[in-house]
VMD Tcl script that draws the C-alpha trace (Angstrom):
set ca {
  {3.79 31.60 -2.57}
  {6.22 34.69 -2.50}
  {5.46 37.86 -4.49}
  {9.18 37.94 -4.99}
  {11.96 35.35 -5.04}
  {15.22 37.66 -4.97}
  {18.67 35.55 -6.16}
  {21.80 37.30 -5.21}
  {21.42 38.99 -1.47}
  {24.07 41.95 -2.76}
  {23.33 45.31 -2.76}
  {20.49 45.30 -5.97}
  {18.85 42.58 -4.20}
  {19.34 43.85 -0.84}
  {17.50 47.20 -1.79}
  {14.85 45.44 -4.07}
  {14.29 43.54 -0.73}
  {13.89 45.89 1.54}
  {11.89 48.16 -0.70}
  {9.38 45.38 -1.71}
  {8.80 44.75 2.07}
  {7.59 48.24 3.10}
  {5.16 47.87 0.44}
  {3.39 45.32 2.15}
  {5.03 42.42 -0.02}
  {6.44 38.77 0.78}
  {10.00 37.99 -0.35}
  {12.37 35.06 -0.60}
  {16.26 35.95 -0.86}
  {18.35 32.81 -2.19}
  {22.19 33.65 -1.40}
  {24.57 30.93 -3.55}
  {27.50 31.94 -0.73}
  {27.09 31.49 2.83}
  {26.88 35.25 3.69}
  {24.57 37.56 2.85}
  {26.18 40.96 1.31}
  {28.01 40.05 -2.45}
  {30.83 41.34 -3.01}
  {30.71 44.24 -0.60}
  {30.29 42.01 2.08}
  {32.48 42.80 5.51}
  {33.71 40.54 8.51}
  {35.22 41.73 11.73}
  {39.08 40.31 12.11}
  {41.11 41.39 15.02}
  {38.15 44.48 15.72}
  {38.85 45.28 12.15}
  {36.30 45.37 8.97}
  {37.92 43.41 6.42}
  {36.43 43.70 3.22}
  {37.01 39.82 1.67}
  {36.26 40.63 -1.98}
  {38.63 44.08 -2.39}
  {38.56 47.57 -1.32}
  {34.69 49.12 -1.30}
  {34.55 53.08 -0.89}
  {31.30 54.60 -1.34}
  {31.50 57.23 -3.50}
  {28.57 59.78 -5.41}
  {27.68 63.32 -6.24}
  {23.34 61.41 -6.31}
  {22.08 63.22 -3.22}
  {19.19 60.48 -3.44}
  {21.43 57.67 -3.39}
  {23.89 59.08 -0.32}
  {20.74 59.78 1.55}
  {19.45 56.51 1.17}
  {22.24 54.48 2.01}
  {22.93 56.45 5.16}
  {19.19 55.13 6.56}
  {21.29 51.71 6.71}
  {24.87 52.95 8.67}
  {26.75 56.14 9.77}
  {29.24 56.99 7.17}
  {32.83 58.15 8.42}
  {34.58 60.76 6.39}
  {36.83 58.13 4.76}
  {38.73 59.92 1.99}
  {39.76 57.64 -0.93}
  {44.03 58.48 -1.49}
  {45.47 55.75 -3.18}
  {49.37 55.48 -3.92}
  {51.33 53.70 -6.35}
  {54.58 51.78 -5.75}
  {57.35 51.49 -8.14}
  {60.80 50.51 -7.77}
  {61.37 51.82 -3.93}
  {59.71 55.03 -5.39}
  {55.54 56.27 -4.02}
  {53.79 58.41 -6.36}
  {50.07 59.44 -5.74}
  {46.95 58.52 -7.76}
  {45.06 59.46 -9.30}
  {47.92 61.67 -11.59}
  {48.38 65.09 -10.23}
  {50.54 68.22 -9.08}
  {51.78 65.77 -5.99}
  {52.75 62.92 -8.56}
  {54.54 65.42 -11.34}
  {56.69 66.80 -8.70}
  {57.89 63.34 -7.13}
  {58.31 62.36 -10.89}
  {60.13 65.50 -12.74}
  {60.92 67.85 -10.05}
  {57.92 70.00 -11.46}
  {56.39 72.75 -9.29}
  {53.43 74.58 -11.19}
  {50.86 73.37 -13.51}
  {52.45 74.54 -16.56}
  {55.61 72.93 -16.02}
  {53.81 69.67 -15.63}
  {51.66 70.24 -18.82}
  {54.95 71.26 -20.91}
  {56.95 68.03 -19.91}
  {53.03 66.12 -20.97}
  {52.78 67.73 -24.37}
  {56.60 67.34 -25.15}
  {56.71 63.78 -24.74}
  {53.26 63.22 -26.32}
  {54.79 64.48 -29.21}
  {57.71 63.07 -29.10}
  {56.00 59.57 -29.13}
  {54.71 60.77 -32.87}
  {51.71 58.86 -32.41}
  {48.47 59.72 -34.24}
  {46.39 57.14 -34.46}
  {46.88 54.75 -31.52}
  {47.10 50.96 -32.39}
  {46.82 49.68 -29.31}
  {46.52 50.20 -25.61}
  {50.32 50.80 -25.07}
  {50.16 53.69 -28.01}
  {47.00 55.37 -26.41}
  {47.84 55.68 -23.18}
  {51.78 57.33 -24.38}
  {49.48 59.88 -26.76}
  {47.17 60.80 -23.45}
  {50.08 61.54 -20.71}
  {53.23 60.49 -21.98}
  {55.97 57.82 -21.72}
  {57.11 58.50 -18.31}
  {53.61 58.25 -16.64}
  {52.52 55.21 -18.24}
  {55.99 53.20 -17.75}
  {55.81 54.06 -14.38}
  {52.17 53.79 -13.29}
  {50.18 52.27 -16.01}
  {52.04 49.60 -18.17}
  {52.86 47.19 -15.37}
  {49.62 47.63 -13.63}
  {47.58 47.12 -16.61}
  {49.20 44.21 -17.62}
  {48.82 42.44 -14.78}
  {44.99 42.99 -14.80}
  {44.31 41.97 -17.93}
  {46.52 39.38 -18.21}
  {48.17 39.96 -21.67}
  {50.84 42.96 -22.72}
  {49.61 46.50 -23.25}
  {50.62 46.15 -26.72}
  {48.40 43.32 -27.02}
  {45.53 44.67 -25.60}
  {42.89 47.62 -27.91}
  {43.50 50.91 -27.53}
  {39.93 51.94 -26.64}
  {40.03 50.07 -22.80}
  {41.77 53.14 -21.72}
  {39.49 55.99 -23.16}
  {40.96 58.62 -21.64}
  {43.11 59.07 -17.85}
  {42.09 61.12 -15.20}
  {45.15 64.13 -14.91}
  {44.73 66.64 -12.35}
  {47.43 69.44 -12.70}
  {46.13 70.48 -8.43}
  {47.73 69.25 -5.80}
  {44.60 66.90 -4.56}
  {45.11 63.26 -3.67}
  {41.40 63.14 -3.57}
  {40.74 59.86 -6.30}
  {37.03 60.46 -6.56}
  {35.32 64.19 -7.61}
  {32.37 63.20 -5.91}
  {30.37 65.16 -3.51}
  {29.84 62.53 -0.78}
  {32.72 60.13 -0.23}
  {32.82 57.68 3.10}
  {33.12 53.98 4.84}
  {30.13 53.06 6.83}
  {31.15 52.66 10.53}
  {30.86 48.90 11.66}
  {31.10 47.93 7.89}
  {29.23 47.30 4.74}
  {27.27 43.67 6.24}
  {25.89 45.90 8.57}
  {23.88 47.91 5.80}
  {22.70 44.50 4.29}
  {21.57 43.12 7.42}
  {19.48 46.37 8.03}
  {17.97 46.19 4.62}
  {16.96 42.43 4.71}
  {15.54 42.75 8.54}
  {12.70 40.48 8.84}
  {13.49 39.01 5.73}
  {13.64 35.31 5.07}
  {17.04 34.09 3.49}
  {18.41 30.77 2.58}
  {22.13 31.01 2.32}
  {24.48 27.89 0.58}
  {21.13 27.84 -2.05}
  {22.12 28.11 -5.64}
  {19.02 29.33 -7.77}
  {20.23 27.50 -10.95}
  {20.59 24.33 -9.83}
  {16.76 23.73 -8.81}
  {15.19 27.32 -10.71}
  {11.71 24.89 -11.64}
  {11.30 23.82 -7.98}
  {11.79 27.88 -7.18}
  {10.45 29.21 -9.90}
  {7.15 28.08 -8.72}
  {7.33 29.81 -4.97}
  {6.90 33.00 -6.45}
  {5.15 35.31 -8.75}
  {8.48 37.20 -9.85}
  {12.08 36.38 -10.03}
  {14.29 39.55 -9.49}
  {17.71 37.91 -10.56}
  {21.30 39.49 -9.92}
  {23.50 36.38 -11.02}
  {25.36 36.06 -14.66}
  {23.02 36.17 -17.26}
  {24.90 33.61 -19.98}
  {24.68 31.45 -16.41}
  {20.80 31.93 -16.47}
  {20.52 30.97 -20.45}
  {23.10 27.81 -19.47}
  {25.63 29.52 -21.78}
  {23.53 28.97 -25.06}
  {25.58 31.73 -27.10}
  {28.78 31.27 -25.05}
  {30.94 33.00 -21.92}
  {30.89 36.26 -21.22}
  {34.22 37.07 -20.46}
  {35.41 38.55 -16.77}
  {38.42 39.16 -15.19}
  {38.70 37.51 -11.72}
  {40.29 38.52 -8.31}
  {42.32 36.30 -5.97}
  {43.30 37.29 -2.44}
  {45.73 36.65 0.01}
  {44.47 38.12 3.71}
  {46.95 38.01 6.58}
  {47.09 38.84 10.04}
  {50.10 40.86 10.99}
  {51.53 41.39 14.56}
  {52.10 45.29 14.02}
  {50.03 48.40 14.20}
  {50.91 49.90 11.04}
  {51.51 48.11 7.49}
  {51.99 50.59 5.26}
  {50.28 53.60 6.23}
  {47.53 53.74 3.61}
  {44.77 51.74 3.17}
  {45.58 51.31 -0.41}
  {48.70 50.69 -2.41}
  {48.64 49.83 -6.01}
  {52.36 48.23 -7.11}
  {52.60 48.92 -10.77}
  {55.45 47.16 -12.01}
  {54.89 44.47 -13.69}
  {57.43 42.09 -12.04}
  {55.27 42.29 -8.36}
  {52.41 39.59 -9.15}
  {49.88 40.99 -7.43}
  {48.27 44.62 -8.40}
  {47.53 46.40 -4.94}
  {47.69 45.70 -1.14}
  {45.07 46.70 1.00}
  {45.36 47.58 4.99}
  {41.49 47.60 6.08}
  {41.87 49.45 9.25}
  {42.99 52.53 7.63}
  {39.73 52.64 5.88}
  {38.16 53.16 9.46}
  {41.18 55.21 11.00}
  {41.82 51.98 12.98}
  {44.25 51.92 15.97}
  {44.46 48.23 16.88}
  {47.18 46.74 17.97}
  {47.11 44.47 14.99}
  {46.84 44.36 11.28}
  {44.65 42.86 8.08}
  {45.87 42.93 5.05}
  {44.91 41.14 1.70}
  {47.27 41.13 -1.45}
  {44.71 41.49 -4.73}
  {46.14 39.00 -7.72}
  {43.93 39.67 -11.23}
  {43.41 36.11 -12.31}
  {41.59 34.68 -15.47}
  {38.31 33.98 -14.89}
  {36.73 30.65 -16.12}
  {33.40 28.93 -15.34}
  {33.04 28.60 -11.51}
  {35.24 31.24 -10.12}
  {33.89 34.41 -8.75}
  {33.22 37.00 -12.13}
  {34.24 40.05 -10.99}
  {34.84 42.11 -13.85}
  {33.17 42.25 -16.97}
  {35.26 42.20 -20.34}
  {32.98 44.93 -21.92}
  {34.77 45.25 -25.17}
  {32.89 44.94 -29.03}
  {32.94 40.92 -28.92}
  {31.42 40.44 -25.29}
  {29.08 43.33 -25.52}
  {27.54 41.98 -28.81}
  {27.34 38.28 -27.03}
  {25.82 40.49 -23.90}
  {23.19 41.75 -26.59}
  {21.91 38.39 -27.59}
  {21.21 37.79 -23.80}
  {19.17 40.54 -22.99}
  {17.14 40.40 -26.00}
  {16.59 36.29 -24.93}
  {16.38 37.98 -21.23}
  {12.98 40.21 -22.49}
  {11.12 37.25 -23.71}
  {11.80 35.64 -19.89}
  {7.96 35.80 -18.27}
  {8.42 37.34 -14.92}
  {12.09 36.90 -14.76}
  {14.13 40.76 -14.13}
  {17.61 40.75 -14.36}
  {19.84 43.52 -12.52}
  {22.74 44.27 -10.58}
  {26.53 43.94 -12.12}
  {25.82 40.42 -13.36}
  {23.28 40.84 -14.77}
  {23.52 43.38 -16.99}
  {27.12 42.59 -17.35}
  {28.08 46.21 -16.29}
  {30.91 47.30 -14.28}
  {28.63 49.08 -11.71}
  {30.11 51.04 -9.00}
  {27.91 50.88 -5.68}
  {26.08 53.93 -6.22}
  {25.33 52.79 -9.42}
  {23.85 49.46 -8.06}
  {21.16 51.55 -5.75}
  {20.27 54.26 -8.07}
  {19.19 50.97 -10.59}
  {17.63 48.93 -8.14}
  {15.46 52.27 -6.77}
  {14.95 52.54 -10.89}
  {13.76 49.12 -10.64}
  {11.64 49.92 -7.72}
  {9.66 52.62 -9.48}
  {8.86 50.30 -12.45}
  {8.10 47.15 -10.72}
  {6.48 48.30 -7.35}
  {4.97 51.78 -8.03}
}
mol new
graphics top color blue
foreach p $ca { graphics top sphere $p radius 0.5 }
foreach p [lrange $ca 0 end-1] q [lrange $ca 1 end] { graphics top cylinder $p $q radius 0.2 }
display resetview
C-alpha cells in the first residue's frame, strides 16, 4: 500500500513526487509512455538536447518557482528570440521596433504607432466578427497578413475568418527595439536538459513506465490511499459528457550533416502555404557547437481520441463541457486531478510547479 499513486511522471507529478517523498511518504509513479518527463521530456542526439514534444523555455517573474526548479539543474542564460519567415523576408517576434522597421522602413516609435492607428482605421472595423476582424482592429492589415493570418490558420486548422474573434484577446506590440519574447524576470534552458530535472525529482522513486492507469485503475486504485492524476479528465470519466477538444502536434526530427541550420533556435513560417508552423534547431537553445544538427519541423494536426492532446480548445463550448468534469471530478473520493490535462488549462511550465507546490500545501501540509 502506497500513500500516493502519481499517473503522469511530467512536471506536476514529478514535483508532487518528490515533495511527498521528503515528507516521509511512499509513492508509485505510473508513466503511460516509456520515458519519464511529459511533454518536456529531453534526449541527447548527436551531444545535442532535443526536445521531442516542441520547444520548452523556462520562463517566470515567481522567484519561488525559479528557485525551486534550479535545486534540479543549472540554468544557462538562454534568451527566448523567435523569428518569423515570410516569403524570403525575417521579421522578429514578438512585434516590435526591429519588426516595424524591416516591415515599413519605420525608425521611431511614433512612426510605427502612426502607420498602426492609420490602418486600424482604415479597416473601419468596430465590432470584430471574427478572428480575422480582431486581429486587423489590434495592429493592422499589414502585421496580421504577414505574421498572423497564415500562422493562425495553420494551428487551428480552419480560416481566420472562420474562427471567434475572442482567441486572440489582444497581441503583444512592443514599440522598443527588444527581441526579448518573454517580460519575465528569469528566463533560461537547463544545462544537460529538461529529463535531467525529472530524474532528480523522482530519485529513489519507484516508476513503472509503458503502464496506462486507465486501463486497470480498480487493480491500482487499491495500491494506494490517494490518486494524484495528471491525464485528461473526459479520459478519466470515459468521455461520459463528450471530448474535450485539443489541438495536436506532429513532428518531423532530422539529423543534418552541417553545423548551422538556420541560426536560431526558433523559426515560425507564417504563410499559410508552408504546412508546418515553425522549425526548431535544438542546439541553439544550448549555444551548441557540434559538428552536426537536430532539427524537428512542428505540423498543428487535429487531435482525435488516441493522439497526444496538446492543446486545449478553451473556448465557451469546451470550457462549459470542462465544467461538468470538474464538478463530477469533486465527488471522486481520493482522486486529485492537476497538471495541463487535467484541468484542461494551457499551463506554461512555471505554471505547472507553482500548482503542484499549491497542491503540496493543501494535500501534504
Amino acid at each position: 500500500m502506497y500513500d500516493y499513486l502519481i499517473v503522469g511522471s511530467g512536471l506536476f507529478g514529478a514535483v508532487f513526487a518528490y515533495e511527498a517523498k521528503k515528507r516521509g511518504k511512499s509513492c508509485l509513479v505510473l508513466e503511460k509512455r516509456a520515458h519519464i518527463g511529459g511533454n518536456i521530456y529531453t534526449e541527447e542526439i548527436e551531444g545535442i538536447q532535443v526536445h521531442r514534444y516542441g520547444a520548452h523555455i523556462f520562463h517566470t517573474s515567481d522567484r519561488k518557482v525559479w528557485d525551486y526548479i534550479q535545486r534540479f539543474a543549472e540554468f544557462n542564460r538562454y534568451t527566448n528570440s523567435p523569428v518569423a519567415y515570410y516569403k524570403g523576408e525575417i521579421y522578429n517576434m514578438p512585434f516590435n521596433m526591429n519588426t516595424f522597421n524591416r516591415m515599413w522602413g519605420v525608425i521611431t516609435p511614433a512612426q510605427a504607432k502612426e502607420k498602426i492607428e492609420k490602418q486600424k482605421a482604415e479597416s473601419g472595423i468596430s465590432l470584430p466578427a471574427n478572428l480575422e476582424e480582431q486581429a486587423i482592429s489590434l495592429v493592422g492589415k499589414d502585421i496580421y497578413e504577414r505574421l498572423v493570418k497564415g500562422y493562425t490558420e495553420k494551428q487551428w486548422g480552419r480560416r481566420a475568418t472562420e474562427l471567434p474573434p475572442e482567441i486572440i484577446k489582444r497581441l503583444p506590440v512592443r514599440f522598443t527595439y527588444d527581441n526579448n519574447y518573454f517580460n519575465d524576470l528569469y528566463q533560461g534552458i537547463p544545462v544537460g536538459g529538461y529529463t535531467k530535472i525529472i530524474e532528480g525529482m523522482l530519485e529513489g522513486i519507484e516508476v513503472r513506465l509503458n503502464t496506462d492507469y486507465l486501463k486497470n485503475r480498480e487493480e491500482f486504485r487499491k495500491m494506494a490511499k490517494k490518486v494524484i492524476y495528471t491525464g485528461p479528465i473526459d479520459a478519466y470519466f470515459d468521455y461520459q459528457y463528450g471530448e474535450l477538444e485539443y489541438r495536436s502536434v506532429r513532428f518531423d526530427t532530422e539529423i543534418l550533416d552541417m553545423e548551422n541550420y538556420q541560426g536560431n533556435a526558433v523559426v515560425n513560417y507564417t504563410e499559410y502555404e508552408v504546412p508546418y508552423t515553425r522549425i526548431i534547431e535544438h542546439k541553439h537553445f544550448e549555444f551548441g557547437t557540434q559538428p552536426k544538427t537536430v532539427i524537428s519541423k512542428e505540423y498543428s494536426v487535429a487531435w482525435k481520441r488516441g493522439d497526444e492532446p496538446y492543446y486545449p480548445v478553451n473556448n465557451e463550448k469546451n470550457n462549459l463541457l470542462y465544467q461538468r468534469y470538474a464538478d463530477k471530478a469533486r465527488e471522486e473520493e481520493g482522486i486529485v486531478f492537476g497538471g495541463r490535462l487535467g484541468k484542461y488549462r494551457y499551463y506554461d511550465m512555471h505554471h505547472v510547479v507553482s500548482e503542484a507546490l499549491k497542491c503540496v500545501e493543501e494535500i501534504l501540509n
